[in-house]
C-alpha positions in Angstrom: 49.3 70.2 14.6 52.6 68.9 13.7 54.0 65.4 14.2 57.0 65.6 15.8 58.5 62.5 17.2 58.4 59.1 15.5 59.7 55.8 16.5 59.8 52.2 15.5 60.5 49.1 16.6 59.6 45.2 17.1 58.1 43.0 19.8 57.4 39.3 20.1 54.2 38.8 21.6 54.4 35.2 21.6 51.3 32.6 21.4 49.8 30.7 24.6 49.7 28.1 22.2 51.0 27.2 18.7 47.7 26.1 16.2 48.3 24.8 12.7 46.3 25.9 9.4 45.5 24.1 6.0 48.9 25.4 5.2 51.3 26.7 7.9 51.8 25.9 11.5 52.5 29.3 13.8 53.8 28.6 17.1 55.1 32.8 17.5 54.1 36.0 16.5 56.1 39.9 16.1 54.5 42.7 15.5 56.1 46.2 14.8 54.9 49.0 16.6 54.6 53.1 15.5 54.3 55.4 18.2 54.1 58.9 17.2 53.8 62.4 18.9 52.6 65.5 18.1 53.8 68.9 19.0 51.2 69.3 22.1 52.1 66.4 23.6 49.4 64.4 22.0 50.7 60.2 21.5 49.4 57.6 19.2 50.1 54.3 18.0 49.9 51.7 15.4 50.8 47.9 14.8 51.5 45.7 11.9 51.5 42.1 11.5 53.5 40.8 8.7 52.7 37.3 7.5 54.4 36.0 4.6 53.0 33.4 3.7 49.8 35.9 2.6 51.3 39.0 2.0 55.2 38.3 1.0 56.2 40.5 4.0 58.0 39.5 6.7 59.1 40.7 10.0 62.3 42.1 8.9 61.3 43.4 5.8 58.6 45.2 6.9 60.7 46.7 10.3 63.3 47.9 7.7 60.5 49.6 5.6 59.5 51.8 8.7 63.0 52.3 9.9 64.2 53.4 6.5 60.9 56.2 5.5 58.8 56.6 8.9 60.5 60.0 9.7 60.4 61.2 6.4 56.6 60.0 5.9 55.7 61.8 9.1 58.3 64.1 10.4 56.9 67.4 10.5 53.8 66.5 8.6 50.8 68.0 9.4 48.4 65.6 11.7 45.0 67.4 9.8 46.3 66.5 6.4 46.6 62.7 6.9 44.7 61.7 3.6 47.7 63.4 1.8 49.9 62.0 3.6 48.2 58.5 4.0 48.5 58.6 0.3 52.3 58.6 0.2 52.8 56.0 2.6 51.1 53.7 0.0 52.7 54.8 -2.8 56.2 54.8 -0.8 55.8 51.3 0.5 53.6 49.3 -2.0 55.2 45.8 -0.6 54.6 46.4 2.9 51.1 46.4 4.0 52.0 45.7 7.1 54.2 48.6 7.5 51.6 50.8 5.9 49.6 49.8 8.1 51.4 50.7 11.3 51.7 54.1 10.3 48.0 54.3 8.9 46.6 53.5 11.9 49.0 55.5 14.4 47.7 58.2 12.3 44.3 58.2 12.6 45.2 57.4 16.5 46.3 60.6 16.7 43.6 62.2 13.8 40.6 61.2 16.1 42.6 62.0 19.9 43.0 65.8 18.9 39.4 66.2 17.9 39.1 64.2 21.3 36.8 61.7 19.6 36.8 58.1 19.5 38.0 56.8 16.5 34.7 55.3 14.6 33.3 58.5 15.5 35.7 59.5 12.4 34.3 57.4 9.7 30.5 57.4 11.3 29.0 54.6 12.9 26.1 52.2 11.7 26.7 49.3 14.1 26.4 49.7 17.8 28.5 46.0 18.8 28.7 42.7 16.4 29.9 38.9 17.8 33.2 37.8 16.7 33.9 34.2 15.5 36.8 32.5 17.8 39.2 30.2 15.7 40.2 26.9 16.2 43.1 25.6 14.1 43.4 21.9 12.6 43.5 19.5 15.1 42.1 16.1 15.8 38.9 15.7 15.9 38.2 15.0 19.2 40.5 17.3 20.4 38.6 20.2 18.1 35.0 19.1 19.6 36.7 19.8 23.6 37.9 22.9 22.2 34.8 24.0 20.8 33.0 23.2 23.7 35.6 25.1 25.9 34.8 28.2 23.8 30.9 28.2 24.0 31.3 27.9 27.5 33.3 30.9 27.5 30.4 32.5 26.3 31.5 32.9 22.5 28.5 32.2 19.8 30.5 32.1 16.5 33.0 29.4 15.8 35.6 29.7 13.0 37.1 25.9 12.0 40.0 25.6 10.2 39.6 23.4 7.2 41.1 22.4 4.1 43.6 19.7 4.6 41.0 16.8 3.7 37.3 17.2 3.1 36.6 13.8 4.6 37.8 14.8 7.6 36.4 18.6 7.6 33.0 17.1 6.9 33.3 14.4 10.1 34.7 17.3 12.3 31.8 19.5 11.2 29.3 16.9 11.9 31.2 16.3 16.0 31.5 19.9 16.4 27.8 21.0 15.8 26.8 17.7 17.9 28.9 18.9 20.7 28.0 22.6 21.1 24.1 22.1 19.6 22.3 23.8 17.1 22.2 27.6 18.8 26.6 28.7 18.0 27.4 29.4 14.5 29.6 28.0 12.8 32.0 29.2 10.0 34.4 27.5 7.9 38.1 29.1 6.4 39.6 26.3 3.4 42.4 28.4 3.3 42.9 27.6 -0.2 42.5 24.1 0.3 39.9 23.1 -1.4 39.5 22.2 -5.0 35.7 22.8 -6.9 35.0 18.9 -6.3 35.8 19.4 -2.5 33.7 21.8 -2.1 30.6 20.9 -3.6 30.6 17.8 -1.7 31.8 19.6 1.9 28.8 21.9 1.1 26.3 19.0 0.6 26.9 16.9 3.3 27.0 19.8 6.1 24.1 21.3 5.0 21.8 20.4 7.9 24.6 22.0 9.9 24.1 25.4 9.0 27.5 26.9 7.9 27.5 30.1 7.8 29.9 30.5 5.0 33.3 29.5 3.9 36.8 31.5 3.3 38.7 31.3 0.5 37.9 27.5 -0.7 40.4 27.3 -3.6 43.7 29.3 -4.1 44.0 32.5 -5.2 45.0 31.6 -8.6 41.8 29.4 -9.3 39.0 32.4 -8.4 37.5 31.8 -11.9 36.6 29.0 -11.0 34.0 30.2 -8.4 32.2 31.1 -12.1 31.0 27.4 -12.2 29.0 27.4 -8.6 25.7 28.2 -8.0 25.0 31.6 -7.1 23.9 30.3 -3.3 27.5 28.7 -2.8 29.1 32.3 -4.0 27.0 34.3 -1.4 28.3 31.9 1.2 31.7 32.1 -0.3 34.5 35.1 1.2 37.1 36.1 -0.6 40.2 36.6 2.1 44.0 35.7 0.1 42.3 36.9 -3.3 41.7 40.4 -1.5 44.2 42.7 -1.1 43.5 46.0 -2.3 41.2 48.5 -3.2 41.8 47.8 -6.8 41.4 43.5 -6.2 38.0 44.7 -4.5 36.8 46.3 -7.6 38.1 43.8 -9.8 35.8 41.2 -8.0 33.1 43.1 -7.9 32.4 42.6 -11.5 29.9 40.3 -12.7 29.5 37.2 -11.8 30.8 37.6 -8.3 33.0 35.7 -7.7 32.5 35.8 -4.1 29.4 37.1 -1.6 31.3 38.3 1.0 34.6 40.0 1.4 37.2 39.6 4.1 38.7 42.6 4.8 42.2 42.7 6.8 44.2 45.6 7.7 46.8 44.0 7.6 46.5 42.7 3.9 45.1 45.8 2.6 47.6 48.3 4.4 45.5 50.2 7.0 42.0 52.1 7.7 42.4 54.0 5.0 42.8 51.1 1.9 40.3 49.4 4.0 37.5 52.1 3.8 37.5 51.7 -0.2 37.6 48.6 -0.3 34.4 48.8 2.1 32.9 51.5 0.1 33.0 48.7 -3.1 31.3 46.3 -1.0 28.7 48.5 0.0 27.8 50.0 -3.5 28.0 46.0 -5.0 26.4 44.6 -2.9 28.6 42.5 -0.9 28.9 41.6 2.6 31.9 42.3 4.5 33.8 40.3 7.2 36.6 42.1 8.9 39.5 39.6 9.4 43.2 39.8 11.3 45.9 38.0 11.9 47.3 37.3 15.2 47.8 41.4 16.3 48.1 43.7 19.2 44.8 45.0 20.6 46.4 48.3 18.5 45.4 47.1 15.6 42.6 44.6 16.6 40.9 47.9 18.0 41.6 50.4 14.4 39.6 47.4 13.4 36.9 47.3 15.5 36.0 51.1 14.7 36.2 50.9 11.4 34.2 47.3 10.8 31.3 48.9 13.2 31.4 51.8 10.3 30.3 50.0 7.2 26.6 49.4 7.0 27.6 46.2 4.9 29.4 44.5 8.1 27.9 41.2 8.6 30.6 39.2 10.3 33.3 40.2 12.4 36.7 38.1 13.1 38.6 39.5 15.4 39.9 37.3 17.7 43.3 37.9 16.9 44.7 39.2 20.4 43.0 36.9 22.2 45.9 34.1 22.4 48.7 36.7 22.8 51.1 35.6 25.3 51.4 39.3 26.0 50.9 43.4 24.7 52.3 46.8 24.7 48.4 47.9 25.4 45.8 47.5 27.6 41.9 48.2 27.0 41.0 49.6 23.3 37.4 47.1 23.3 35.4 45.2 25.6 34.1 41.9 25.0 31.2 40.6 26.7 29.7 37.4 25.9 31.8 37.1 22.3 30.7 40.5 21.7 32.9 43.3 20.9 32.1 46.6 21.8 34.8 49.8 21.0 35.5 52.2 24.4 34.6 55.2 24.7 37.3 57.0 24.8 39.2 59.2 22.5 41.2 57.6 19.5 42.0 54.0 19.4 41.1 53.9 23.4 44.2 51.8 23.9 46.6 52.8 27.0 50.3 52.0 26.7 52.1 49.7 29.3 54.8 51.1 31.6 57.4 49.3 29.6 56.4 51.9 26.3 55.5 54.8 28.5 59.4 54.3 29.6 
């Protein structure tokens, strides 16, 4: 079954509300779209969302990557040899993840729609539904505690705080937040790089009562051998997130001492379902539990997600609450979430349906 129509192109999504990290405040959001059809009729799609300050890619960058190779990565291509070709879209575009992913996922849209399938049904399913974490970004702390609040009552169970910009004030915050919503909601911490090895240590000891589930990527990227100096119980509660790109970054971590006990996989990072599957496969045969990770994303790619996370018998943790604050999308349906859980539909591929606007 032959691909024979590809296009391209960008939408701004916008956010309900802008929310700052340790880093980096984000106030608006594109993503680029690939919608593909095959020779029966058969559509699918795929979504990237660059961020540059983690991967190097931005919007136009990675719009221009797909506009410049798209029709000759997938023109004519066969859909049933998508491993071959999934392999030259990562060795055509190296520096845009994003982009790779966008086609990655479009393809295995369509992969799983003509063997009328839903998409985990593709790579096998071990886990029937898993809770996502809901983030909240820096803020004050009172104004964090109402927020948390506001999303227990929403029926979430997993919290994900933003941290890193002062460990005085992450371990006060810590403290109001688990008074406020009680002892029952999890509660998870991303540094995003902020820390240093002293911060941590002392965040870590004086939330202990507090239960934190674990922390993301405490110090930068370039300081990982430093995690060599912790304990092995503050490793295990440890996710690597900006030090994990790739397959090859997965297996490089994975050697002793680890440096980190969980890994957070993002599509968007890693360049689609297929990069994402190794670097799964690593986790599993290490040892090492996986957390599945986005950015702010169409329910296109939050969904390839979904499938693929509910796939891996070492999922643990799932963070995918990146379409929730979308002002608005080129897709309805793709998941369902009841009570913080998210659950994939039934139906065949990505179980997304395109607005009127696309369809046009």
């Amino acid at each position: 079954m032959q691909i024979k129509n590809v296009r391209v192109w960008s939408e701004d999504l916008k956010l309900t509300q802008p929310y700052s990290i340790s880093y980096e405040t984000i106030d608006s959001v594109e993503n680029v779209f690939v919608h593909i059809e095959l020779e029966d009729g058969t559509w699918a799609i795929g979504s990237g969302s660059p961020a540059e300050f983690v991967t190097g890619e931005n919007n136009s960058s990675c719009l221009r990557a797909l506009k410049d190779h798209s029709k000759n990565l997938l023109l004519d291509k066969n859909i049933n040899s998508i491993e071959t070709i999934c392999r030259s879209i990562n060795k055509t575009l190296p520096s845009n993840p994003a982009a790779r992913a966008a086609l990655d996922i479009a393809l295995f849209d369509a992969y799983s729609k003509i063997n009328n399938v839903p998409l985990y049904k593709i790579f096998g399913r071990c886990h029937e539904g898993l809770h996502t974490s809901v983030t909240m970004g820096i803020k004050s702390i009172e104004e964090s505690s109402i927020e948390a609040e506001e999303y227990v009552a929403k029926g979430f169970h997993l919290l994900k705080v933003k941290t890193g910009s002062n460990v005085d004030h992450d371990i006060e915050l810590i403290h109001k937040i688990r008074e406020r919503v009680g002892k029952a909601v999890g509660i998870r911490v991303d540094a995003n790089q902020g820390y240093n090895k002293e911060d941590l240590i002392k965040f870590i000891e004086n939330t202990e009562k507090h239960n934190i589930e674990l922390i993301e990527q405490p110090f930068p990227r370039e300081l990982d051998s430093q995690m060599q100096d912790l304990p092995k119980l503050i490793r295990d509660k440890c996710a690597a997130d900006e030090s994990l790109h790739s397959p090859d970054d997965a297996l490089q971590l994975a050697k002793s001492p680890h440096y980190f006990g969980i890994y957070n996989i993002k599509l968007m990072k890693c360049g689609g379902l297929s990069s994402a599957k190794k670097i799964a496969e690593t986790a599993n045969k290490n040892g090492i539990d996986l957390m599945w990770g986005c950015m702010d994303e169409s329910i296109v790619s939050i969904s390839a997600a979904i499938h693929i996370a509910l796939s891996s018998p070492s999922t643990k943790y799932l963070d995918l609450d990146g379409s929730f604050d979308l002002a608005k999308d080129i897709v309805s349906g793709g998941f369902k979430l009841m009570n913080g859980k998210l659950m994939p539909t039934m139906k065949p591929g990505l179980g997304v349906d395109l607005n009127d606007k696309v369809l046009a």
